[in-house]
Legacy VTK file of the C-alpha trace (Angstrom):
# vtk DataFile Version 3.0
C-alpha trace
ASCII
DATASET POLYDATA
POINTS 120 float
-25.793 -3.907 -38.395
-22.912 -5.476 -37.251
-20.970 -8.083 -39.243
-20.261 -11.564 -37.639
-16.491 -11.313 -36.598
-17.901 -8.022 -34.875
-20.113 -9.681 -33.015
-17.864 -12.033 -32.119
-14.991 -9.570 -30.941
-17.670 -7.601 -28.676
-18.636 -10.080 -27.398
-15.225 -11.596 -26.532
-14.796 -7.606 -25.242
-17.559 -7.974 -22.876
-16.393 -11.330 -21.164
-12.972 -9.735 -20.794
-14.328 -6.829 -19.188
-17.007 -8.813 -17.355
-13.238 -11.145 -15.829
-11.474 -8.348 -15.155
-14.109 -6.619 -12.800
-15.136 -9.669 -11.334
-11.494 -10.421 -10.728
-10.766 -6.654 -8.981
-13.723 -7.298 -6.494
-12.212 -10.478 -5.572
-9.024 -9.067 -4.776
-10.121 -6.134 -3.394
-12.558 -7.797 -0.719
-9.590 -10.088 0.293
-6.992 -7.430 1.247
-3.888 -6.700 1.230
-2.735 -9.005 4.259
-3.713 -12.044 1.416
-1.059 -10.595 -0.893
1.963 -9.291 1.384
4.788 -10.672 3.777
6.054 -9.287 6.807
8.807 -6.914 6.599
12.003 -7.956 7.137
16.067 -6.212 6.320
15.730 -8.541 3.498
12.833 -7.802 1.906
12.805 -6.830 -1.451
12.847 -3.607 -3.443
8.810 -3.133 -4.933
7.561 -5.826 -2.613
4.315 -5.576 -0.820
4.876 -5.808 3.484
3.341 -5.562 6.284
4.997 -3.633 9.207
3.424 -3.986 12.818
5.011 -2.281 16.037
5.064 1.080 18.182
5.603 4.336 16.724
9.451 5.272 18.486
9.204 8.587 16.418
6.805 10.758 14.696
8.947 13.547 12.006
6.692 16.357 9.995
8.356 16.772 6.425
10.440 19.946 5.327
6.895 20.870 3.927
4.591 19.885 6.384
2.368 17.654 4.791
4.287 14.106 4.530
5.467 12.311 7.448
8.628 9.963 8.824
7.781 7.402 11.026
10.296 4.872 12.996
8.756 1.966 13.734
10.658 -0.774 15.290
13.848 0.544 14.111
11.744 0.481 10.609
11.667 4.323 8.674
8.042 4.383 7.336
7.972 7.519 4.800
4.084 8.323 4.642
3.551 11.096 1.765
1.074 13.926 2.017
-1.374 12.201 0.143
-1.706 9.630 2.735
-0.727 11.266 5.729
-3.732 13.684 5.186
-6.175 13.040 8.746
-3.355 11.192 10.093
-2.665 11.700 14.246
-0.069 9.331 15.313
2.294 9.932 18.275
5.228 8.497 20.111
4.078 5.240 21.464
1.333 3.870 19.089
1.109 0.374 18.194
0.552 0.478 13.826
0.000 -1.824 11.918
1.248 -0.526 7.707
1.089 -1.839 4.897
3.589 -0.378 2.252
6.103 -0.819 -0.726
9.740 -1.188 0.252
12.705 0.888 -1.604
15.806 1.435 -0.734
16.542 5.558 0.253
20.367 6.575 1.435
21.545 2.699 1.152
18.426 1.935 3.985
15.493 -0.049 3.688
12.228 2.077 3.914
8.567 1.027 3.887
6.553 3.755 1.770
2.939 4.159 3.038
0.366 4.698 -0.479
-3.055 4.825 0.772
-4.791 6.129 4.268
-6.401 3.092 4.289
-3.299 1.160 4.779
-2.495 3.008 7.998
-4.099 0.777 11.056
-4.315 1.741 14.412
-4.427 -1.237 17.034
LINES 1 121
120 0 1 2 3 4 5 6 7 8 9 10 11 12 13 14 15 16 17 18 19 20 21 22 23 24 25 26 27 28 29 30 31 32 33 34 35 36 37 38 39 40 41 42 43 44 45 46 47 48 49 50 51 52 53 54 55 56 57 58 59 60 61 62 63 64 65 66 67 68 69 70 71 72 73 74 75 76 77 78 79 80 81 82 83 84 85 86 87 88 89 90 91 92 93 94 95 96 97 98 99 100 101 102 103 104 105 106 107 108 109 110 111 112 113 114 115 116 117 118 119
């Protein structure tokens, strides 16, 4: 049998948990357009963007499973976990959703999920 302040503390555990999931679905069915700003030079390091444009040039990493995208003057690095089923050519309009970091002193948006990959 479970003393009071046990009780107490599972339930308290269960609203928590109850919060939190109810809180991921809401998040989840709104999107990532709800949460992220277009991508600009200035955009910050970590931040969630939005990049939307033609593909100007489609590169195949050194090991043949990530790719490098230029869109809109934009690098887009999209890593093999990603890139897996992905068929995009010269002249595609995209619309990605990314992180930014800085690689070689330039601003890059980093691809993390298929999903975030749209084809218009």
């Amino acid at each position: 049998m479970l003393t009071r302040q046990e009780r107490n503390a599972f339930i308290l555990l269960a609203v928590v948990t109850l919060a939190v999931i109810t809180g991921y679905i809401i998040i989840e069915s709104t999107g990532k357009s709800s949460f992220s700003t277009r991508f600009t030079s200035t955009s910050a390091d970590g931040s969630l963007v939005v990049l939307e444009g033609t593909v100007d040039r489609v590169i195949v990493t050194k090991n043949g499973e990530g790719l490098i995208l230029d869109v809109n003057g934009t690098s887009v690095f999209i890593p093999a976990s990603s890139a897996k089923g992905v068929t995009l050519k010269r002249g595609d309009s995209v619309q990605l959703y990314g992180v930014v970091q800085t690689y070689k002193g330039e601003k890059e948006v980093v691809v993390q999920q298929r999903g975030d990959i749209l084809l218009l």
